[in-house]
KOLNU-48615 format. One record per atom (N, C-alpha, C): residue in three letters; atom name; x, y, z. Coordinates in steps of 0.001 Angstrom, whole numbers, plus 500000, padded with zeros to 6 digits. Layout:
 res atom     px     py     pz
 ALA   CA      X      Y      Z
...
END
This chain:
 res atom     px     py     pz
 UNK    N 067487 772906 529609
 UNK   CA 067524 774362 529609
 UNK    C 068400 774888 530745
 UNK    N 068260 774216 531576
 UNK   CA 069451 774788 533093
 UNK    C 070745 774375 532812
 UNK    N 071225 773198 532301
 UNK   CA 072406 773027 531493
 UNK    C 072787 774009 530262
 UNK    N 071994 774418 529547
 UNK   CA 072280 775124 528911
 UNK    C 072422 776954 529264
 UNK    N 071774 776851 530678
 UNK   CA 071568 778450 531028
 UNK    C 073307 778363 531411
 UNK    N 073573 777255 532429
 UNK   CA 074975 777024 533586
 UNK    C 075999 777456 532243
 UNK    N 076061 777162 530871
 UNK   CA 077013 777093 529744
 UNK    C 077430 778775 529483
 UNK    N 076097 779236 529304
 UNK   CA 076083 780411 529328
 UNK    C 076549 781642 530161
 UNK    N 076038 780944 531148
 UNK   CA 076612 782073 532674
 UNK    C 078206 781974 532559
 UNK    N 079026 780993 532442
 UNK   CA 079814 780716 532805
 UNK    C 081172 780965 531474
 UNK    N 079917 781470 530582
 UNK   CA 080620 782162 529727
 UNK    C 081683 783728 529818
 UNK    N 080460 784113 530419
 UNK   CA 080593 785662 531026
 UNK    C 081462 786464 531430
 UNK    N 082275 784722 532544
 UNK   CA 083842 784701 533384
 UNK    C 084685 784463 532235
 UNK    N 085087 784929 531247
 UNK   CA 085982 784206 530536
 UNK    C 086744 785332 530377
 UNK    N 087865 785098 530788
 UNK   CA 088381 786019 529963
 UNK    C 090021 786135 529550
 UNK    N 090567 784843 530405
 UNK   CA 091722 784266 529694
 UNK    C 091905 783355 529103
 UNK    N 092925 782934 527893
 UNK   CA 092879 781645 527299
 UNK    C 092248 780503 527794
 UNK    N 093159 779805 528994
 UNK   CA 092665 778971 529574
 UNK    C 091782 778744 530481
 UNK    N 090503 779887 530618
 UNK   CA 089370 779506 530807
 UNK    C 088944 779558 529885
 UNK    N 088590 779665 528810
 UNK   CA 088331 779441 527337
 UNK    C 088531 778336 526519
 UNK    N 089636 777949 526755
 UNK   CA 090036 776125 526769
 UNK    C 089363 775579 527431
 UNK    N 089609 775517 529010
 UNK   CA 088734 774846 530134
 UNK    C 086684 774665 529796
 UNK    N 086101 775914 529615
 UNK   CA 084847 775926 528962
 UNK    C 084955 775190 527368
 UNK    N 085594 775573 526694
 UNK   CA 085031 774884 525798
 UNK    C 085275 773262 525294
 UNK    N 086706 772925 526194
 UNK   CA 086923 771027 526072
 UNK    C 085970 771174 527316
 UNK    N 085283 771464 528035
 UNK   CA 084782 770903 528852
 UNK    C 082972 771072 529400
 UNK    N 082436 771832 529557
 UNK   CA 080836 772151 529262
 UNK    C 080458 772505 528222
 UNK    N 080948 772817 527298
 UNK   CA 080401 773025 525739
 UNK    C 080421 771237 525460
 UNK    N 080859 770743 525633
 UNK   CA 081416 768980 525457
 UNK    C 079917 768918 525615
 UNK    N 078725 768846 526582
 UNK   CA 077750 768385 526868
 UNK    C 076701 768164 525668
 UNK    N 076852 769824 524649
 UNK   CA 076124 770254 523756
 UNK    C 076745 769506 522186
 UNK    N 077321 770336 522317
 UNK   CA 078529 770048 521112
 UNK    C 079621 769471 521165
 UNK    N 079922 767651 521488
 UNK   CA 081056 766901 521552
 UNK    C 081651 767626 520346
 UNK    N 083217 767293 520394
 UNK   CA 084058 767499 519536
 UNK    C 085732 767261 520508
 UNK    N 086415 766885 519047
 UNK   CA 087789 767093 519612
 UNK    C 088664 768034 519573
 UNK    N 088240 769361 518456
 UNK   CA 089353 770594 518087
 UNK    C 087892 771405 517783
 UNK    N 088417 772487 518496
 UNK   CA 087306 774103 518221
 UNK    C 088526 775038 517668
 UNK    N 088097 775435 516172
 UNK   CA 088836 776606 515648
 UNK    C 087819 777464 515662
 UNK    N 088679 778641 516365
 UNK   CA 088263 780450 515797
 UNK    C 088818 780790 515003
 UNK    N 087879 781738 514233
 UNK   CA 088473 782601 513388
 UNK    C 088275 783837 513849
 UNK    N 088648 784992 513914
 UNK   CA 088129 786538 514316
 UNK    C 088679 787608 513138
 UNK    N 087982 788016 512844
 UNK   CA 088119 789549 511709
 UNK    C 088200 790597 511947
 UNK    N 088479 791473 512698
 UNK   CA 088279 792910 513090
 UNK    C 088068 793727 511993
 UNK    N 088231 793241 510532
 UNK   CA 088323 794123 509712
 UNK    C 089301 795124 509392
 UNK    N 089371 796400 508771
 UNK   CA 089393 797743 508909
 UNK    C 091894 796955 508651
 UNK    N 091450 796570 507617
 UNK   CA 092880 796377 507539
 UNK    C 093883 795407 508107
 UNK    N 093352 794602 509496
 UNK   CA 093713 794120 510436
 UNK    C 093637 792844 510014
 UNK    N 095265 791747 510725
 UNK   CA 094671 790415 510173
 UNK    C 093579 789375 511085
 UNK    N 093368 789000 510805
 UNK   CA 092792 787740 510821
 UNK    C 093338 786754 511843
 UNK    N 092828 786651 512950
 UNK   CA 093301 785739 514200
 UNK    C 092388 784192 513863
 UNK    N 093227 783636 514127
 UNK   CA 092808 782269 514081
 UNK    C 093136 781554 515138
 UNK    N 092602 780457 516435
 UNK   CA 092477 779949 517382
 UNK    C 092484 778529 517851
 UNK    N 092912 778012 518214
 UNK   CA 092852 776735 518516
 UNK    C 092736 775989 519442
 UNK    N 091520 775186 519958
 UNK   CA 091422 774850 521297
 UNK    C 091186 773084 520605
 UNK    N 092387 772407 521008
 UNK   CA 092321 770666 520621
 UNK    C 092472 770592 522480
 UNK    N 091834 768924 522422
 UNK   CA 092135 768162 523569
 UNK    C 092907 766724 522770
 UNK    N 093237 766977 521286
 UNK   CA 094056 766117 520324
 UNK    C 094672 766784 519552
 UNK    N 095974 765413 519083
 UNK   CA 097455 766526 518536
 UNK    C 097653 766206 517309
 UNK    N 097572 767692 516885
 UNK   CA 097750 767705 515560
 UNK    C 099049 768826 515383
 UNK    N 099840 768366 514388
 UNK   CA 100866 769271 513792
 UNK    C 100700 769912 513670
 UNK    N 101665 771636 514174
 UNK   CA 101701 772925 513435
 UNK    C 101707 772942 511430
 UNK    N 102115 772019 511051
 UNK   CA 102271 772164 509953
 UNK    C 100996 771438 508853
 UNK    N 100058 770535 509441
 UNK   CA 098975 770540 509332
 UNK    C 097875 771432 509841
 UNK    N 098208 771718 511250
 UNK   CA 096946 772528 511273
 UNK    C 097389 774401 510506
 UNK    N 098669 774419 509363
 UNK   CA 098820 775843 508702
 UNK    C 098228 775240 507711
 UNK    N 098344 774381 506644
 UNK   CA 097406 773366 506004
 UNK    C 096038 773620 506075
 UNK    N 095201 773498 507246
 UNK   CA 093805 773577 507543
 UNK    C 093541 774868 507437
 UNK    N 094370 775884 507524
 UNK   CA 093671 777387 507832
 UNK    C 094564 778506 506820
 UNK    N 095248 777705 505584
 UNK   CA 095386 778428 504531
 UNK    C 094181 779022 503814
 UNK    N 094817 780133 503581
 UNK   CA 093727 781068 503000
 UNK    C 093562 780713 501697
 UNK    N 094510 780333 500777
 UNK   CA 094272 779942 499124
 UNK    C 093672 778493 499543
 UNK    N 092665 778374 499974
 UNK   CA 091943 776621 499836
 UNK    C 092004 776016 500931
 UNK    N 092758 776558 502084
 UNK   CA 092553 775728 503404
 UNK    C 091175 775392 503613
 UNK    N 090894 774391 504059
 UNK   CA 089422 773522 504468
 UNK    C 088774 774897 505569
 UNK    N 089660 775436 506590
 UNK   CA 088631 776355 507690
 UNK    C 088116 777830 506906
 UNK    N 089147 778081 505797
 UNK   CA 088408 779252 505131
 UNK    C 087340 778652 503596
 UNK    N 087905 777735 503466
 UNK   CA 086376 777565 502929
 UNK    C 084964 776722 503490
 UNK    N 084998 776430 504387
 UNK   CA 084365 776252 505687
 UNK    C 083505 777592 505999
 UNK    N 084045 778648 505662
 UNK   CA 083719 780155 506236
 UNK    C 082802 780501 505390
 UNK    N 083802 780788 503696
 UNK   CA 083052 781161 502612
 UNK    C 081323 780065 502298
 UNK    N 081524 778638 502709
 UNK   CA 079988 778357 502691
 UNK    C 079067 778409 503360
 UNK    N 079744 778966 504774
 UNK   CA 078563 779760 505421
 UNK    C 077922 780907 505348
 UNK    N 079001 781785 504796
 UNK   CA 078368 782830 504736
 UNK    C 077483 783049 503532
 UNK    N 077717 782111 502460
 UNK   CA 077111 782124 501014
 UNK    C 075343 781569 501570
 UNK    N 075812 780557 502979
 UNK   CA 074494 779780 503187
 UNK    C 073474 780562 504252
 UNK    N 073740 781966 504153
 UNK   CA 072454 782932 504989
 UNK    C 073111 782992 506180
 UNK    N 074482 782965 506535
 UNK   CA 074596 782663 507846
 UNK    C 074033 781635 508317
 UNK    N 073600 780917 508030
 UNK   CA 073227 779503 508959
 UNK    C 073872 778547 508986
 UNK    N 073842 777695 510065
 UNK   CA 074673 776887 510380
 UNK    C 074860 775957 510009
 UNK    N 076343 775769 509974
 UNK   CA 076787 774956 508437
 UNK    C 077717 773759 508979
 UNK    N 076826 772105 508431
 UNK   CA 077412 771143 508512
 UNK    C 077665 770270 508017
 UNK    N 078980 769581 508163
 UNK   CA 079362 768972 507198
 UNK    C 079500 767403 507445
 UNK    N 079205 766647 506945
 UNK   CA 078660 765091 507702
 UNK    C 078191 764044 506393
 UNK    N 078774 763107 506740
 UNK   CA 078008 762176 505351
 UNK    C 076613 761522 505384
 UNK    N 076107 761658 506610
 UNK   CA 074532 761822 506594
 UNK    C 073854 762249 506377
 UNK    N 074396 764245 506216
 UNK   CA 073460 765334 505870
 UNK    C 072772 764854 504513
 UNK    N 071531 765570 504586
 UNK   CA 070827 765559 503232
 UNK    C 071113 766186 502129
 UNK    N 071990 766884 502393
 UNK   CA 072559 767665 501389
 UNK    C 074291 766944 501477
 UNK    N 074576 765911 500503
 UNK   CA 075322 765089 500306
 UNK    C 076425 765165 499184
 UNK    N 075892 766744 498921
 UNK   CA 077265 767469 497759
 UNK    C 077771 768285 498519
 UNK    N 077204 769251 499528
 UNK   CA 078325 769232 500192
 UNK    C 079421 768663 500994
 UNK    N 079364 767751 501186
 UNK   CA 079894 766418 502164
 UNK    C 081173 766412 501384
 UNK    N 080765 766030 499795
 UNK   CA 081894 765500 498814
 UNK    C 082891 766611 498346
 UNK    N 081952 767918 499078
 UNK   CA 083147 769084 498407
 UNK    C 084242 769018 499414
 UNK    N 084224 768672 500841
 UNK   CA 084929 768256 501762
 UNK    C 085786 767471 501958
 UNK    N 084822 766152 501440
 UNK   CA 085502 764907 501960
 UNK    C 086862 764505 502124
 UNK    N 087511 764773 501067
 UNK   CA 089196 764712 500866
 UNK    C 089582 765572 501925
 UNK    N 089425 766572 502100
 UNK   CA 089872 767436 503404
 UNK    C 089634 767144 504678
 UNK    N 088818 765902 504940
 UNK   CA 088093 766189 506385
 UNK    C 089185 765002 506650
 UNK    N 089380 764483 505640
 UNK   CA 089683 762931 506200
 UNK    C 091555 762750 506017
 UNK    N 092003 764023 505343
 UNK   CA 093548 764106 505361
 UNK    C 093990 765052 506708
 UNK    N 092817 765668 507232
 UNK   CA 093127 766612 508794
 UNK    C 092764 765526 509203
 UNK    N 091845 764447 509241
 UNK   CA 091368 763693 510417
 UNK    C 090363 764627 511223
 UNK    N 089850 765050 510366
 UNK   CA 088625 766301 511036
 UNK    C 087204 765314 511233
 UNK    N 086946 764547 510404
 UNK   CA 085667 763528 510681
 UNK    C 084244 764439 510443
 UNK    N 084153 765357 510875
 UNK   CA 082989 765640 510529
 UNK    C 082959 767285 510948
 UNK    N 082440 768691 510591
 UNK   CA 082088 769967 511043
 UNK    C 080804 770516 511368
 UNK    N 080944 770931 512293
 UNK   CA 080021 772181 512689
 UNK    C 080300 773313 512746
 UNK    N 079987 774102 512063
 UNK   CA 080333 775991 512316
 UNK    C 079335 776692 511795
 UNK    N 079522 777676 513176
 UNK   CA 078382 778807 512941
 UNK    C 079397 779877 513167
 UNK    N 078926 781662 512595
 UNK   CA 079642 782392 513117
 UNK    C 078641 783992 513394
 UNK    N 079483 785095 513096
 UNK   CA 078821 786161 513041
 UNK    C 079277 786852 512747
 UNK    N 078087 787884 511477
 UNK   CA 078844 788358 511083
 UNK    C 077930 790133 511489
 UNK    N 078501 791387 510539
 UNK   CA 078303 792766 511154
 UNK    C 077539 793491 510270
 UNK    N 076987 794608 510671
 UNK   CA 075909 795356 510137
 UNK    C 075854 795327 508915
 UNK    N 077367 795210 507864
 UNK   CA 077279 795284 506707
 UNK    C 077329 793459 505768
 UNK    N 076500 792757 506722
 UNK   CA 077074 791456 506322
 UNK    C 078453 790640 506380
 UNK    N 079377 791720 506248
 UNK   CA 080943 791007 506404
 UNK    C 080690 789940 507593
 UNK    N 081593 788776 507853
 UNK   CA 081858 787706 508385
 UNK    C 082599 787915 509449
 UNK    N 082716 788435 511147
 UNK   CA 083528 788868 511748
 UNK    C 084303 787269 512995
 UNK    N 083433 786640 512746
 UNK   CA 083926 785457 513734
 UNK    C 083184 784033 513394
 UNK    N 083975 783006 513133
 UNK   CA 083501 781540 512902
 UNK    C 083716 780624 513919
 UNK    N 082959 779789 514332
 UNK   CA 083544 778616 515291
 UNK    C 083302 777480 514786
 UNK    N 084672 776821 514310
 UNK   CA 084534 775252 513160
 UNK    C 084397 774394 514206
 UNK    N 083572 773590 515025
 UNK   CA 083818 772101 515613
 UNK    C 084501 771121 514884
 UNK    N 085103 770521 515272
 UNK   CA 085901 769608 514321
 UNK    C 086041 768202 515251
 UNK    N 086546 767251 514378
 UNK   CA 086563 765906 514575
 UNK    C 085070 765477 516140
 UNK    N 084073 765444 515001
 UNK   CA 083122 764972 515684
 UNK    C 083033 763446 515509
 UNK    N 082554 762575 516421
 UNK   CA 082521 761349 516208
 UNK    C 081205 760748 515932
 UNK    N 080074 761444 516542
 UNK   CA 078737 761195 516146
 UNK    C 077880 762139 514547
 UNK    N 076943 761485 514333
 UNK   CA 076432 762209 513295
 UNK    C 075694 763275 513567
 UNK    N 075571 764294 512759
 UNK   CA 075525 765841 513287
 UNK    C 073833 765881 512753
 UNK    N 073137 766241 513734
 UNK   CA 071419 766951 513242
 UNK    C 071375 767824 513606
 UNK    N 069981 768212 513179
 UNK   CA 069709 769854 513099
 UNK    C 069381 770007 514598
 UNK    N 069315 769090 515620
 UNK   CA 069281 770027 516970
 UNK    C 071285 769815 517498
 UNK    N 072001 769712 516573
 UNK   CA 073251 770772 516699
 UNK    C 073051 771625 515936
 UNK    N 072720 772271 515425
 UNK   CA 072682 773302 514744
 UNK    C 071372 774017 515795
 UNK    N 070687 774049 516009
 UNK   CA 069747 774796 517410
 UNK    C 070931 775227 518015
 UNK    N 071780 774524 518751
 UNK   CA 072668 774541 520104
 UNK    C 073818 775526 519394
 UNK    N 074120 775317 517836
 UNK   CA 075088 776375 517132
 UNK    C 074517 777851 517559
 UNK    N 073508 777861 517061
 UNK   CA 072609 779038 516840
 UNK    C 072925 779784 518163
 UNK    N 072207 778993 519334
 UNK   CA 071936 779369 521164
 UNK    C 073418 780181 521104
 UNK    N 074311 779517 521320
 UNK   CA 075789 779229 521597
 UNK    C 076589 780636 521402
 UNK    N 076589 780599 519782
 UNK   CA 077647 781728 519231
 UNK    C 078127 782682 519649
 UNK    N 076702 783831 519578
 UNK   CA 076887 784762 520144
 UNK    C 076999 784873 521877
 UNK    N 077566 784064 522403
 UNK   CA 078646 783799 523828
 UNK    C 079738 783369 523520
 UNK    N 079905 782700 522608
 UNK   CA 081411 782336 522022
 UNK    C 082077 783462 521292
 UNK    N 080869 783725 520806
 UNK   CA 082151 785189 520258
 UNK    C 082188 786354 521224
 UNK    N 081368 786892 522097
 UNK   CA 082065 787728 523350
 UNK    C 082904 787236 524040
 UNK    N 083021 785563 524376
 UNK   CA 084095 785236 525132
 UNK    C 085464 784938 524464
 UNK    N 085008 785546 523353
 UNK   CA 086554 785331 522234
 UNK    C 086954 786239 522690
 UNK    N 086203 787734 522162
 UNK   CA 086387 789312 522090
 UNK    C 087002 788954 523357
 UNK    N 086590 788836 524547
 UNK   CA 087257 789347 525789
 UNK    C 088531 788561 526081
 UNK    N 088413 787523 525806
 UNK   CA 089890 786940 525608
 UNK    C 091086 787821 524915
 UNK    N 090425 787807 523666
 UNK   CA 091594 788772 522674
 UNK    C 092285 789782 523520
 UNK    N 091193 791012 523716
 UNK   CA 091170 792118 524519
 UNK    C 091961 791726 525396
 UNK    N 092095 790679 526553
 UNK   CA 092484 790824 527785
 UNK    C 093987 790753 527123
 UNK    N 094402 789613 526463
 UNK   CA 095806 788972 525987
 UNK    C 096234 790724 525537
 UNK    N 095981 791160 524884
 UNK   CA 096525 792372 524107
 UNK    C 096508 793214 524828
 UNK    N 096204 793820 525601
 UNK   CA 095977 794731 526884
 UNK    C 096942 794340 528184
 UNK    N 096945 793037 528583
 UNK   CA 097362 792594 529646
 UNK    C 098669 792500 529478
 UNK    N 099433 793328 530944
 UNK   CA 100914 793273 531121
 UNK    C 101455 792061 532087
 UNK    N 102470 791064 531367
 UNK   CA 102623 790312 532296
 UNK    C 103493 790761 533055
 UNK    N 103089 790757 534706
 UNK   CA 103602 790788 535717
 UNK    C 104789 789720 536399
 UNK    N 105411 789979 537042
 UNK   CA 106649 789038 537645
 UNK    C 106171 787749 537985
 UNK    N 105006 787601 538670
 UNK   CA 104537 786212 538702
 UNK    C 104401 785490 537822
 UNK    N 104336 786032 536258
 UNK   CA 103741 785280 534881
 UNK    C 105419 784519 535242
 UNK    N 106558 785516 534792
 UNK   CA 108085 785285 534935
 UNK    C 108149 784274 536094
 UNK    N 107968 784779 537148
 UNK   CA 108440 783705 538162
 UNK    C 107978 782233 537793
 UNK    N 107004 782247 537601
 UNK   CA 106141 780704 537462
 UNK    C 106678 780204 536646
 UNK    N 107241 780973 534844
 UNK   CA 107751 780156 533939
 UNK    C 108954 779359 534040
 UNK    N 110037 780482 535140
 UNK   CA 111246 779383 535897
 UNK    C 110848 778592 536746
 UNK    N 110036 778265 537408
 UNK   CA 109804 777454 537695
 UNK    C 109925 775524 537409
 UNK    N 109271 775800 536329
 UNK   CA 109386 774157 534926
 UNK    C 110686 774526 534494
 UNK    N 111562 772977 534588
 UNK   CA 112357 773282 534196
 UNK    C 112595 773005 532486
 UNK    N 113451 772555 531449
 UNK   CA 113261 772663 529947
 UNK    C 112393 771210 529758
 UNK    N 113100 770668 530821
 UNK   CA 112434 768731 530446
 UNK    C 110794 768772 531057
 UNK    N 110506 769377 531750
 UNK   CA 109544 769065 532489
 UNK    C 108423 770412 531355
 UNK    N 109364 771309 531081
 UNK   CA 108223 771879 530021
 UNK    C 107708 771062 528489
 UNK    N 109021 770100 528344
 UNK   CA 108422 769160 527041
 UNK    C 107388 768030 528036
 UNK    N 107466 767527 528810
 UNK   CA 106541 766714 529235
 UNK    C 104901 767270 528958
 UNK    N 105032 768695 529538
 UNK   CA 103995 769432 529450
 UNK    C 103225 769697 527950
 UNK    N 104206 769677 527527
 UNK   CA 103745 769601 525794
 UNK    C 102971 768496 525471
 UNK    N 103527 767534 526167
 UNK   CA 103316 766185 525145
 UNK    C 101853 766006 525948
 UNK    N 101619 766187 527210
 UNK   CA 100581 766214 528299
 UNK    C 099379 766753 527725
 UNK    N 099587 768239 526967
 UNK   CA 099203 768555 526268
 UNK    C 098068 768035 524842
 UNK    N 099200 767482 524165
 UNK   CA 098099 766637 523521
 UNK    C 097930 765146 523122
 UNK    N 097416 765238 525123
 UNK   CA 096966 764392 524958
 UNK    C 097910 762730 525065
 UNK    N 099020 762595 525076
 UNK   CA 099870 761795 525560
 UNK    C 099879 760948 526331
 UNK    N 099795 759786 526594
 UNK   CA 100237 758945 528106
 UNK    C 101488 759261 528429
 UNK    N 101760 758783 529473
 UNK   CA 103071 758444 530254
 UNK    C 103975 757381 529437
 UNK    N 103072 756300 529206
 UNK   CA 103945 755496 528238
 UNK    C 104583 756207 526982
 UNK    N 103308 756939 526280
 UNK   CA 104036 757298 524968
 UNK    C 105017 758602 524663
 UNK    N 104975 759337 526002
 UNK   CA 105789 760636 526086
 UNK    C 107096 759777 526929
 UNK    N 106775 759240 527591
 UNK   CA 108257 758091 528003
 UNK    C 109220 757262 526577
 UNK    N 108600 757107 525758
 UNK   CA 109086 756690 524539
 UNK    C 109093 757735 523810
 UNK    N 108614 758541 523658
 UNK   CA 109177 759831 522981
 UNK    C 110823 760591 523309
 UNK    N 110335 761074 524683
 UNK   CA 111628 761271 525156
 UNK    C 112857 759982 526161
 UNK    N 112768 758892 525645
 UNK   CA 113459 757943 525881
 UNK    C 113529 758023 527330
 UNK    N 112673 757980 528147
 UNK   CA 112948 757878 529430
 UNK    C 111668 756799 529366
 UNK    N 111763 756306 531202
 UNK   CA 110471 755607 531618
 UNK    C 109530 755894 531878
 UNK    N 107690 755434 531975
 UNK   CA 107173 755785 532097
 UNK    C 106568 756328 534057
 UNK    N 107854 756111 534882
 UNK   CA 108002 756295 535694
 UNK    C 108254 757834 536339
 UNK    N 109082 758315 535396
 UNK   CA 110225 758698 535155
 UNK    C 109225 759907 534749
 UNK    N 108452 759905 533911
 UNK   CA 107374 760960 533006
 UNK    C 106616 761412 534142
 UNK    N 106016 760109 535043
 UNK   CA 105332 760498 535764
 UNK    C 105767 761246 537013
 UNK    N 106633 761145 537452
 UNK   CA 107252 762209 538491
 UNK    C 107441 763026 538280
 UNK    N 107576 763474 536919
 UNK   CA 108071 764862 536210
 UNK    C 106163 765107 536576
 UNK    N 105489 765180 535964
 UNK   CA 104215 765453 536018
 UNK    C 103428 766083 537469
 UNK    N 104411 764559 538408
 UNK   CA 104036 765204 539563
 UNK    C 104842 766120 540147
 UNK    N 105524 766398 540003
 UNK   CA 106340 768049 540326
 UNK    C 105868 769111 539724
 UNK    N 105741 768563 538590
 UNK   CA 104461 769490 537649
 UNK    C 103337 770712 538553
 UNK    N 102623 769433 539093
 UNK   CA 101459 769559 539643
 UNK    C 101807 770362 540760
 UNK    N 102645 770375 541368
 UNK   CA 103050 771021 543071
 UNK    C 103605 772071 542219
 UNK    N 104559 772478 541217
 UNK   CA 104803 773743 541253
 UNK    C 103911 774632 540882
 UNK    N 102607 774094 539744
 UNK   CA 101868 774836 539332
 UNK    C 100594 775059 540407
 UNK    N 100588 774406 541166
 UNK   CA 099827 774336 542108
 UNK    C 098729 773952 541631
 UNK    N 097894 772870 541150
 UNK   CA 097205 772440 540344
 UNK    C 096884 770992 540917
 UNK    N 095519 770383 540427
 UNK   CA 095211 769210 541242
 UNK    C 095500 767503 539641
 UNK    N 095376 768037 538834
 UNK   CA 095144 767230 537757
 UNK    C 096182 767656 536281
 UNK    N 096310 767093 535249
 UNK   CA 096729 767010 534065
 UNK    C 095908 768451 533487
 UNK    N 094656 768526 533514
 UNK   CA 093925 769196 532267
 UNK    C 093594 770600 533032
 UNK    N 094047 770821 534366
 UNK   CA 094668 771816 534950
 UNK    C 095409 772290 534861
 UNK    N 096749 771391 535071
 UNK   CA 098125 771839 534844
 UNK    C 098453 772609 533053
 UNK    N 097472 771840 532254
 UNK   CA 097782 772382 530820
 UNK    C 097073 774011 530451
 UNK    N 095657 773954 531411
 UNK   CA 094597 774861 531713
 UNK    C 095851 776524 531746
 UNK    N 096604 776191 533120
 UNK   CA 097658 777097 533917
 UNK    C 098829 777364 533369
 UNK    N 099224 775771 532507
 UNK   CA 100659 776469 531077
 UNK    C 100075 777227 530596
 UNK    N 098862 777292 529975
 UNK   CA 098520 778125 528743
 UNK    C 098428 779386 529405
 UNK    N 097486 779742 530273
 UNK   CA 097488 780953 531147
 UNK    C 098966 781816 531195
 UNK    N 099847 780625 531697
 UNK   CA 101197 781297 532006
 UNK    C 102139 781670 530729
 UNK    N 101066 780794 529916
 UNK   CA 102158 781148 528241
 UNK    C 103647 779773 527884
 UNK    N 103621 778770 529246
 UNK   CA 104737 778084 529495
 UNK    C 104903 777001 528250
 UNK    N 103360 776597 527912
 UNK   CA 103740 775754 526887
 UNK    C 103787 776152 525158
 UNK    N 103312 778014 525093
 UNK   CA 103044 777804 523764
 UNK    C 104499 778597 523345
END
């Protein structure tokens, strides 16, 4: 319960991307392992449809447009069976007891490499569906005390969406956002990419045909310009700064 209060509090502070990344690859991890958290958000009233992505694993832009097509993508119908299922929290697993839904999935979970879902969301006075959070590529089998921890959870995940959104759309970047982005130079911003998701040194050294020496010094210059102590910092502070997306 004090682990779970600390999740909560610390929700509260959120209110840029990458504390939002940072919380959720990282103390939500305690409750709800996973490797990719998609949002969805609705505002309704004409407006589209934001969709979100927090991986600590790399998946293609062109798979993950795949996953979140609206004619049949796996995350919107992911949506539509929750909301058909009372709002309650909806999972998808080849253990569940309910083993037809599994199979309405299966082909989808396993061509994203999604492995298994959890999503809960919330929706508004008139029933409409205003926010989903899909867990994705779980490695353990999912029970109903994840779905408790769905339940606890949400409604902090979706204010710390809202205030995210809000801040990004509201917020003017200032000369420091600019200054910092010259900073990295073009090579050292693909390193950051690849750092990103999730990469070694070896395999972003063979990517971009250099050594894995060679990656790593880039990394560590990285680290001193961003002023940052670690990797999952430095990616924490691209995103903040906007450098890697």
């Amino acid at each position: 319960m004090e682990y779970l209060f600390r999740i909560i509090d610390s929700s509260t502070s959120i209110f840029r991307r990458h504390q939002f990344f940072l919380w959720s690859q990282g103390e939500l991890q305690g409750l709800l392992p996973h490797g990719m958290l998609i949002c969805v958000f609705d505002e309704g009233s004409g407006q589209s449809i934001s969709i979100e992505k927090f991986s600590r694993t790399e998946i293609g832009e062109i798979m993950f447009s795949e996953l979140c097509r609206p004619d049949g993508g796996i995350v919107f119908r992911v949506m539509s069976a929750w909301s058909a299922g009372r709002n309650r929290p909806f999972l998808v697993c080849p253990n569940n007891l309910n083993g037809i839904t599994y199979k309405h999935f299966a082909n989808d979970l396993k061509r994203g490499n999604l492995e298994r879902v959890a999503a809960h969301g919330m929706f508004d006075a008139n029933g409409r569906t205003s926010s989903l959070f899909a867990f994705t590529q779980i490695s353990g089998a999912l029970t109903e005390r994840h779905a408790y921890f769905l339940e606890l959870l949400t409604p902090h995940m979706h204010m710390a969406l809202v205030r995210m959104l809000f801040h990004e759309r509201h917020h003017r970047p200032g000369t420091m956002v600019e200054k910092s982005r010259k900073l990295i130079t073009d090579r050292e911003t693909e390193v950051l990419r690849y750092v990103q998701m999730g990469k070694s040194n070896l395999e972003i050294g063979s990517l971009l045909k250099i050594s894995p020496l060679t990656v790593k010094n880039h990394i560590q210059k990285i680290l001193r310009k961003l002023n940052v102590n670690n990797r999952a910092h430095a990616v924490a502070k691209a995103m903040a700064l906007k450098i890697t997306l």
